[in-house]
N, C-alpha and C positions, 0 to 999 in steps of 0.2 A: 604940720607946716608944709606948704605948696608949695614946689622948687617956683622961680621966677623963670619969666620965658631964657632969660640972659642963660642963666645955672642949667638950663636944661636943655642948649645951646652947646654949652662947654661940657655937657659929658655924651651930647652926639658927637662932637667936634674927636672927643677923649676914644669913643667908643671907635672910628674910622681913621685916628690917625693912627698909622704902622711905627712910627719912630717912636711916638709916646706909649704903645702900646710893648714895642717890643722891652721899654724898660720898665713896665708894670711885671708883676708877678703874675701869673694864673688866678692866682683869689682877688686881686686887687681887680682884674679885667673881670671874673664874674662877677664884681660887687657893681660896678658900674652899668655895666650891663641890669643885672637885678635892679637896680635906681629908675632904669630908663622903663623897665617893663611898668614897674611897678605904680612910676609917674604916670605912662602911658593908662595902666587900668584905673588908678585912680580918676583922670580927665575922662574917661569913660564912661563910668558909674556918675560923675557929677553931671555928665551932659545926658545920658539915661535918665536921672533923676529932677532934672530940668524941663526935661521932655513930656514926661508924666506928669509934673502937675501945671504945665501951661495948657 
């Protein structure tokens, strides 16, 4: 399932705010983080893969 632009919005929003951040835990901030990468290389590889067969 592909985050929506909105979802992937609100865990940049999550990942740069200090107030929400400071009341996340440690694991809770790298899972977030791990989300955004991970969105990141997924749109990656789809636009790579888009590229190649046009």
């Amino acid at each position: 399932m592909m985050l929506s632009d909105k979802e992937l919005e609100y865990l940049r929003d999550l990942e740069n705010n200090k107030e929400v951040v400071y009341l996340l835990n440690t694991r809770e901030c790298e899972l977030i983080s791990k989300l955004i990468k991970s969105y990141k290389e997924i749109q990656r590889q789809l636009s790579a893969l888009h590229l190649s067969r046009a």
